[in-house]
C-alpha positions, 0 to 999 in steps of 0.5 A: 941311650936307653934314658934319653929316648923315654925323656924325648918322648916324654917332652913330644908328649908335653908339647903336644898336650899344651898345642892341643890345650891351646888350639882348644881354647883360643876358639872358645875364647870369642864364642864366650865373648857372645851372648845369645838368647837362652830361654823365654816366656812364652817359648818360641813357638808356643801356643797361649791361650791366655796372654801373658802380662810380660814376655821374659827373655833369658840370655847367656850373659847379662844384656846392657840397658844402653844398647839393648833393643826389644820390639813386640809386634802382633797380627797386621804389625800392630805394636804390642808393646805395654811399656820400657823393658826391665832388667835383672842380671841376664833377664829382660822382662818386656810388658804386654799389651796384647791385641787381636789373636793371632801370631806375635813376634817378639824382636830383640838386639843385644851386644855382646862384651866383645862389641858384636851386635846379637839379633833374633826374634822369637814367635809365639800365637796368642789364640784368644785375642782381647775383645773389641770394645763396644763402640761408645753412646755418643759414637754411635748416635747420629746428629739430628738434621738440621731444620735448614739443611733440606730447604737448601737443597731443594733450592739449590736444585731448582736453580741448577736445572734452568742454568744447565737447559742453558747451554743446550739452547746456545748450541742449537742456536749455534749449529745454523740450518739443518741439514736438509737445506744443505741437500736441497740446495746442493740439489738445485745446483746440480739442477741448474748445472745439467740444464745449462749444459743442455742449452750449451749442446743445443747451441753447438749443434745449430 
């Protein structure tokens, strides 16, 4: 009796270790199965000075070319993208074309062995932007006017002002007697009017 119990609990005590081992390792089964972003360069949210030529990512596991997305945006969404990606084991290594200063994102997409699609991005601020260039000599000068080009407008101008006057004449022709008369003769009417009325009292009463 005093055997048989030590070998029980000895048994338990193997049971319980293999759950426990495989309770531990069936989770970590699918989170190795994803990859995910280990590093870069620049680092996320670093500050440069001086713009890189590329930007390098750094993940967990090797990213697929076929599958693997990288995007490079700069101030005002402009692309910043130099070029096609390069890959080595798990680097990617993106070309550079910087633009004005300012803040730069960098997305990327990547899928894992198990098939699951990994995003993220990355932000870093460029401080000294590439300068402007100078507007070229045959950008910036102007056109000599043509000879022919005043004369026109001239003439155009002095046959638009006889046409446009026309119209005006037409729609004072149009508007008939002025008002004036109008009030005259409602005048007269009126006139008229009461002196008849006068007679017709005058009549009834003789």
């Amino acid at each position: 009796m005093g055997g048989r119990f030590p070998r029980m609990v000895r048994g338990w005590i193997a049971v319980l270790g293999v759950s426990l081992g495989v309770s531990l390792a069936l989770p970590a089964s699918p989170a190795a199965a994803h990859n995910s972003l280990s590093g870069s360069n620049p680092a996320n949210g670093a500050r440069v000075a001086k713009a890189p030529d590329r930007i390098e990512l750094r993940f967990l596991a090797k990213p697929n070319p076929g599958t693997t997305k990288i995007t490079v945006t700069g101030p005002d969404n402009v692309v910043a993208l130099g070029g096609e990606p390069t890959f080595s084991g798990t680097r990617v290594r993106i070309p550079f074309a910087p633009g004005a200063a300012g803040l730069y994102i960098v997305g990327y997409q990547v899928t894992s062995a198990d098939g699951h699609p990994i995003k993220g991005e990355l932000r870093f601020t460029l401080t000294t932007g590439t300068p402007a260039q100078p507007p070229s000599p045959s950008a910036t000068a102007s056109e000599p006017p043509s000879p022919s080009g005043a004369p026109p407008s001239s003439v155009g101008a002095a046959t638009h002002g006889p046409a446009s006057a026309t119209p005006v004449a037409d729609e004072s022709t149009r508007k008939g007697p002025p008002g004036w008369l109008w009030a005259l003769g409602g005048g007269l009417l009126l006139l008229l009017a009461a002196v008849a009325a006068v007679f017709a009292v005058r009549r009834r009463r003789s």
